[in-house]
C-alpha positions in Angstrom: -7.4 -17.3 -28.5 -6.0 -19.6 -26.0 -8.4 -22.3 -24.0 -8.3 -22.2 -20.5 -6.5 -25.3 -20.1 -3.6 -24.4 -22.3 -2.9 -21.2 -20.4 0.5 -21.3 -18.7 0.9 -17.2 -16.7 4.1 -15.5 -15.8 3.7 -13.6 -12.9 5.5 -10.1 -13.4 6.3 -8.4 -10.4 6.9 -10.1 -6.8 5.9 -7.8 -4.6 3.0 -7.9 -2.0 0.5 -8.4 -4.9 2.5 -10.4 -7.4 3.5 -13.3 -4.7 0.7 -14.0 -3.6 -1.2 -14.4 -6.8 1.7 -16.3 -8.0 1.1 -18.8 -5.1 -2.0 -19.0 -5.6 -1.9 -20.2 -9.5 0.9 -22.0 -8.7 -1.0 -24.5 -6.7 -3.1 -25.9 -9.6 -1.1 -24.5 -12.9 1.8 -23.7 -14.4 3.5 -20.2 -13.0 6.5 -18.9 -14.0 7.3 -16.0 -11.0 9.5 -13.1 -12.5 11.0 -10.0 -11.1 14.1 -8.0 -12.1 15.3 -8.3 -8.6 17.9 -11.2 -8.2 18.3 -10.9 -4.5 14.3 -11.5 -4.0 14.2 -14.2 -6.8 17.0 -16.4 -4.8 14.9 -15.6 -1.1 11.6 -16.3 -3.2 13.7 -20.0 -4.5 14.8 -20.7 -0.6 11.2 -20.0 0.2 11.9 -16.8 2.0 10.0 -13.3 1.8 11.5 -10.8 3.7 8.3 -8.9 3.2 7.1 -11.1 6.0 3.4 -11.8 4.3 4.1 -15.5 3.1 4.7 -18.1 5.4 7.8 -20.6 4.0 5.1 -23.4 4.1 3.1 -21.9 1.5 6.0 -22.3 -0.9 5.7 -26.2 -0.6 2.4 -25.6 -1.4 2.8 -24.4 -4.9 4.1 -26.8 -6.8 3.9 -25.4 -10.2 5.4 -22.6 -9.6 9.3 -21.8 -10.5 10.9 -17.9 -9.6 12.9 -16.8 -12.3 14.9 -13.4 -13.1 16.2 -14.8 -16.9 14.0 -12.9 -18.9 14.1 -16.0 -21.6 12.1 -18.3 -19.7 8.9 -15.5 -20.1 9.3 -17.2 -23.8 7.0 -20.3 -22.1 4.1 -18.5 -20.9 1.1 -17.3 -23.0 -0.8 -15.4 -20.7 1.1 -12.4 -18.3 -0.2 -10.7 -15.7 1.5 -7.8 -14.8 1.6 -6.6 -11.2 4.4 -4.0 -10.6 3.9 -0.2 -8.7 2.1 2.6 -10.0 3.7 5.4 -7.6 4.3 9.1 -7.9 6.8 12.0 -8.4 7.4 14.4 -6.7 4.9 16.6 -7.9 2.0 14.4 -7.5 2.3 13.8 -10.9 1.4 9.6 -11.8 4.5 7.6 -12.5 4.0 4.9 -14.9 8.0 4.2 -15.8 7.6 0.5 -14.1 4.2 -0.1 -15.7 5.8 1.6 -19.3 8.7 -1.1 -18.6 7.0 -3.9 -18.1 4.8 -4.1 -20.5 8.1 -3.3 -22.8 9.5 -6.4 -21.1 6.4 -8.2 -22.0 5.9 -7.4 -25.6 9.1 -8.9 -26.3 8.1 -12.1 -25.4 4.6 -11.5 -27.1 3.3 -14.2 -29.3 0.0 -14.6 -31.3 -3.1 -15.2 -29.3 -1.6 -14.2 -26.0 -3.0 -12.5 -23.3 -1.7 -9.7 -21.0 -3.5 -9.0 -17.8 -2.1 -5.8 -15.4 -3.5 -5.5 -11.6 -1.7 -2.5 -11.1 -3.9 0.5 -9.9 -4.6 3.5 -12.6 -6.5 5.4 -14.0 -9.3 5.0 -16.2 -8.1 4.4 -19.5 -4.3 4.0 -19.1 -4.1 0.3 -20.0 -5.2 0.8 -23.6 -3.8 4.2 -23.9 -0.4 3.6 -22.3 0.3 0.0 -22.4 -1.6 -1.2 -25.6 0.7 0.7 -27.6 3.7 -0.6 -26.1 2.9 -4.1 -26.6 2.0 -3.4 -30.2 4.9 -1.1 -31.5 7.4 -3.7 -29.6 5.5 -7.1 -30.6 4.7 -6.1 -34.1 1.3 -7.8 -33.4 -2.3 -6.0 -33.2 -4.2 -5.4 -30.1 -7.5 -7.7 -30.5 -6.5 -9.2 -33.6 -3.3 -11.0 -32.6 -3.4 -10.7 -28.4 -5.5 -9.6 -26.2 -5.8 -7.3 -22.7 -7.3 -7.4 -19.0 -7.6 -5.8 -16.4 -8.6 -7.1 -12.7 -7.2 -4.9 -9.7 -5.3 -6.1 -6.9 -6.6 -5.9 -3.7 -4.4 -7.0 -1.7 -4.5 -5.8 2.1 -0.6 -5.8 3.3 -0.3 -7.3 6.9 -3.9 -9.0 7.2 -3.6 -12.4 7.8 -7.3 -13.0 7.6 -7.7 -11.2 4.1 -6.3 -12.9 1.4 -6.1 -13.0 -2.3 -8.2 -16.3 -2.5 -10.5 -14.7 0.0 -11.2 -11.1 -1.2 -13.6 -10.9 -4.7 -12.1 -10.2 -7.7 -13.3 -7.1 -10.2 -12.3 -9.0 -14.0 -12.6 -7.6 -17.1 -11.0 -8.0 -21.1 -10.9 -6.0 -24.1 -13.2 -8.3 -25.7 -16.3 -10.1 -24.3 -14.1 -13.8 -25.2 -11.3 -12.4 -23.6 -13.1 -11.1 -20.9 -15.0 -14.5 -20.0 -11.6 -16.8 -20.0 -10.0 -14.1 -17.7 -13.2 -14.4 -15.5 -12.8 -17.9 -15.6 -9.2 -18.2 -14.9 -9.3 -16.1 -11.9 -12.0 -17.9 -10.7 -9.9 -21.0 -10.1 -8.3 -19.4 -7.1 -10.5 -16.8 -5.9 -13.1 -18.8 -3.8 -14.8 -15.2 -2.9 -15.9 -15.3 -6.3 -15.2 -12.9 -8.9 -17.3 -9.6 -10.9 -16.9 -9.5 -14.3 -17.2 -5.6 -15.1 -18.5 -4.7 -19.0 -15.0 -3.1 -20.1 -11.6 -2.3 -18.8 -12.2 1.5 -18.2 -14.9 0.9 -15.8 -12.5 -1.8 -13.7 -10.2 0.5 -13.3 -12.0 3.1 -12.4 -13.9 1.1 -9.6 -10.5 0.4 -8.0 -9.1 4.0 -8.3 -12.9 5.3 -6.3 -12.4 2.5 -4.3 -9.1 3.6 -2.2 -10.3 7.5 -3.1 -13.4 6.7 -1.2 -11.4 6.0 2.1 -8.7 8.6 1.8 -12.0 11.2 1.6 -13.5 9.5 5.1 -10.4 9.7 6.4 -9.5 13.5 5.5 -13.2 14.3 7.1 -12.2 12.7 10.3 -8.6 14.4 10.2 -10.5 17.9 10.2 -12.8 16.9 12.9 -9.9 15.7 14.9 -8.1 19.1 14.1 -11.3 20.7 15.4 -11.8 19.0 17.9 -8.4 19.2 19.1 -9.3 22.9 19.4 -12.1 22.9 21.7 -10.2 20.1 23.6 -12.9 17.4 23.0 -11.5 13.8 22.6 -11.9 12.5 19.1 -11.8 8.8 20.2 -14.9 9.3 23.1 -16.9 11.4 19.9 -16.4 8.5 17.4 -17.6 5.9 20.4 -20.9 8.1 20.9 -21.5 8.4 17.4 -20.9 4.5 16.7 -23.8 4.0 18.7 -25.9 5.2 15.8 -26.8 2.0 13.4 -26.0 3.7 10.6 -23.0 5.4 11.3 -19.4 5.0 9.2 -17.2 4.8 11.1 -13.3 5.6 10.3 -10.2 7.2 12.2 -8.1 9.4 11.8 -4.3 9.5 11.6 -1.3 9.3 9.1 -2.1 8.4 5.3 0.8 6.8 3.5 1.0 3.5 1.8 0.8 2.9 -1.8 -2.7 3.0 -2.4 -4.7 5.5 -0.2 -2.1 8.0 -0.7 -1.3 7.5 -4.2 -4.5 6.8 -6.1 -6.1 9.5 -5.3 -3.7 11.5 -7.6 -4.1 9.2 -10.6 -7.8 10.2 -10.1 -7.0 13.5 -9.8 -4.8 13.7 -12.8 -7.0 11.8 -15.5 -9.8 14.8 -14.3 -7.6 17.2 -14.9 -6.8 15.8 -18.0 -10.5 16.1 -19.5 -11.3 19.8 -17.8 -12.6 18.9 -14.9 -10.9 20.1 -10.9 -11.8 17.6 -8.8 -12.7 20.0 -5.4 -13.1 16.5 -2.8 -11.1 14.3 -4.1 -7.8 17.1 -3.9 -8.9 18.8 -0.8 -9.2 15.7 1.1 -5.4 14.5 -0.3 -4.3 18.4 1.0 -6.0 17.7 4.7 -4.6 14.0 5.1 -1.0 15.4 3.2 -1.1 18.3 6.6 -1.4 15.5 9.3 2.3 14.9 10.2 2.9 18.8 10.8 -0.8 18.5 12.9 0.7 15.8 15.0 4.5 17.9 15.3 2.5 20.7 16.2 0.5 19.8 18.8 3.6 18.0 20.1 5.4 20.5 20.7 2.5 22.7 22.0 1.9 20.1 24.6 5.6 19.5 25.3 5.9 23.9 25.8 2.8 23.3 28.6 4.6 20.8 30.5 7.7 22.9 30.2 10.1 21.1 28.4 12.9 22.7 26.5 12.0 22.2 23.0 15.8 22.8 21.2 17.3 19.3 21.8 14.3 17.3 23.5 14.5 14.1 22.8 11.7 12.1 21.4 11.0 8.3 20.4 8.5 7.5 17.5 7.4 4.3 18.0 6.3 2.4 14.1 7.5 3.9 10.6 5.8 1.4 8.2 2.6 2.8 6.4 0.6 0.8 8.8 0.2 -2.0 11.6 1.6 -5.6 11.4 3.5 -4.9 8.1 6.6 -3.9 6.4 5.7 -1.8 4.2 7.6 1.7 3.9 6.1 3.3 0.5 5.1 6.4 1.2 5.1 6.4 5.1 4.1 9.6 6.4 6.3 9.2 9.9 9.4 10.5 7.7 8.0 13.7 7.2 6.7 13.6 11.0 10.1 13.0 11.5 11.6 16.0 9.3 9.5 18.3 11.1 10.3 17.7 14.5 13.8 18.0 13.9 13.1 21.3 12.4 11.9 22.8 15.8 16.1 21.0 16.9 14.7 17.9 18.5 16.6 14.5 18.5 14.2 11.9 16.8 14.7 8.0 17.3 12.6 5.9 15.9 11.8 2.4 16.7 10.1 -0.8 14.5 10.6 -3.9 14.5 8.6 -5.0 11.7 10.6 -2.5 9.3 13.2 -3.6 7.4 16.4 -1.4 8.9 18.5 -2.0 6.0 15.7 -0.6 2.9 14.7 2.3 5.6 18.3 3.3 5.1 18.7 3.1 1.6 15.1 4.3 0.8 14.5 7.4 3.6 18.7 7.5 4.2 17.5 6.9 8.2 18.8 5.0 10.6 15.9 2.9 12.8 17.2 2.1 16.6 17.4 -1.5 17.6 15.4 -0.5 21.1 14.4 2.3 22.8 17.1 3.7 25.4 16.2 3.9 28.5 14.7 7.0 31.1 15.6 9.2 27.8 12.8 10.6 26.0 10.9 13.6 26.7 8.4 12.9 24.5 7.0 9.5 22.9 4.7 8.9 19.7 2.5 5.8 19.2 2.3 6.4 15.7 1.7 3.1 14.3 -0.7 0.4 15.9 1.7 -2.6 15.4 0.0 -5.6 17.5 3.9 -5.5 19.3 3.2 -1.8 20.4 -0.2 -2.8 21.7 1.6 -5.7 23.9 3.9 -2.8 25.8 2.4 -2.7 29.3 2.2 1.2 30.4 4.9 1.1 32.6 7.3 -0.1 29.8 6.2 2.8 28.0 7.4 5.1 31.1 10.4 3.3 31.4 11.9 4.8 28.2 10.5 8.5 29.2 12.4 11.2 31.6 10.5 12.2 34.6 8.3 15.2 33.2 7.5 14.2 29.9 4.6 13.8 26.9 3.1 10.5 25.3 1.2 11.3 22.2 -0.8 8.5 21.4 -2.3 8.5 17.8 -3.4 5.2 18.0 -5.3 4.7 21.0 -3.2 2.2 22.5 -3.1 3.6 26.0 -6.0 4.5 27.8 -6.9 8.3 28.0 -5.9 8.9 31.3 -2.2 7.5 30.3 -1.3 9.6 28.0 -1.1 13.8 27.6 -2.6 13.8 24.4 -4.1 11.9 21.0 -5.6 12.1 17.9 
């Protein structure tokens, strides 16, 4: 096996966990940054992310580090740590093609004593029964004999500034305890939150797959309550406040659930039970609840825009945010598309407003058009559906300025104050 000082990484996968960690290393070692996108790899080499999470100064910053698409240059690293998607199908079902092809892509360059750490989010057990076979059928070399596996989840946090990869402990692990210290010890070297060094892969990855299954459940609970509460016409917000006052309390909100972890894990997790016999009842109810929020919120639009009177068939209504979440880009898995599909159903015009998404990959991804600004006196109805810190910044009476006379603010995140809107979550 390799010493610690002779390691030189590649970096597979760009994205908002692979830049990052490839800064990071980059600082102090040698990096090579790959990804099979050429576009990204020439922004990445001007020092540009148009995932707007990395600062063109911290390119300067990492000296070490070159961005490559030439699958060649992988030839010069000994240690690769893969960091590419894990997403879905359509039937819930885990997708593991970019995982499958990267570790192809990997194996190729696969020499003896090498080491091949993944962050990407699974379940337990898929790195050595999915990806150790790969790398041996394509290498030709033996898994523990000839090179060697990881595993040490990203948890990256897209859109917090104050969270970062050097500041967030790291779960490590290796297939064998040598392995496992020098990954430990590598990662160490730029995670100044310290790292956990878990007794095997299996349990690694299946303390990150509870760890984002865990919040989609708190979540689901306070989607029900807020659908309950709705009923009685108690204010969700003002019950969470009274209950905060309780030391002991957990508190969480409810609203939309996309991204690409809490909306996606939960079904890798799902799967692997199903796999082995087991239904898991919590874990799959509370994906159904959170996966009936955007036809809660298109509901009790429309209900509320039938009370006030206003013709439903061609009202027009502004959704202000379409990323997963606040103060980011991301798009995977954004619940405000199906929001979206449903108010249209009931022959409403939808706009939809964000200035943090990128308007040309919402067009090719979701095949939707994003407005470059509200229109003015137009909308019947407006939903605050992401809690972008640009949103917050709106006074009131620039909300009303894009609104018709008699109309309906929804506000699912709390932005306005109770008395300024009609309802919220």
């Amino acid at each position: 096996m390799h010493q610690l000082q002779e390691i030189k990484i590649a970096i597979i996968g760009l994205g908002y966990v692979g830049l990052p960690l490839a800064l990071a290393f980059g600082k102090q070692r040698y990096v090579i940054g790959f990804d099979i996108k050429e576009k990204r790899i020439k922004q990445l080499i001007a020092g540009i992310d148009d995932q707007h999470e990395i600062d063109q100064s911290e390119f300067k910053t990492a000296r070490f580090l070159t961005f490559t698409h030439n699958e060649e240059q992988l030839n010069n690293a000994n240690c690769y740590i893969i960091t590419v998607p894990t997403p879905i199908k359509h039937n819930n079902q885990p997708d593991l093609t970019p995982l499958i092809q990267a570790s192809t892509l990997v194996a190729r360059h696969l020499k003896k004593d090498d080491i091949i750490i993944y962050e990407s989010t699974v379940y337990p057990g898929a790195t050595e029964e999915e990806c150790v076979p790969i790398l041996e059928k394509v290498s030709g070399l033996r898994f523990n004999e000839d090179f060697y596996c990881g595993y040490s989840p990203e948890r990256i946090n897209p859109g917090d500034k104050n969270r970062r990869v050097e500041n967030i402990k790291k779960i490590t692990s290796g297939s064998t305890p040598d392995s496992a210290q020098l990954i430990d010890r590598l990662y160490q070297e730029i995670i100044v939150a310290g790292t956990y060094l878990a007794e095997n892969i299996k349990i690694a990855e299946a303390a990150k797959i509870i760890e984002n299954t865990q919040r989609d459940i708190n979540i689901a609970f306070m989607n029900e309550m807020t659908v309950f509460f709705n009923q009685l016409g108690i204010d969700t917000e003002s019950v969470l406040k009274a209950a905060e006052s309780k030391w002991n309390f957990h508190s969480y909100r409810p609203g939309l659930v996309g991204g690409h972890c809490i909306g996606i894990d939960p079904y890798y997790l799902s799967y692997k039970s199903q796999m082995i016999g087991l239904y898991p009842e919590m874990v799959n109810s509370a994906r159904r609840i959170n996966e009936n929020m955007p036809r809660h919120v298109a509901n009790q639009m429309i209900k509320t825009m039938i009370q006030k009177k206003i013709n439903i068939a061609h009202a027009t209504i502004l959704i202000l945010g379409f990323t997963f979440k606040e103060n980011c880009s991301d798009i995977r898995n954004t619940q405000v598309i199906k929001l979206s599909k449903l108010l249209q159903a009931y022959d409403c015009h939808v706009d939809i407003f964000d200035p943090h998404a990128n308007s040309e990959e919402v067009k090719e991804e979701y095949n939707l058009a994003l407005i470059d600004e509200p229109k003015q006196y137009y909308y019947d109805g407006i939903i605050i559906a992401v809690g972008h810190q640009s949103f917050q910044r709106f006074t009131f009476e620039q909300y009303k300025s894009w609104t018709k006379p008699n109309h309906v603010i929804y506000d699912l995140k709390h932005i306005l104050a109770l008395d300024q809107v009609d309802t919220r979550l």
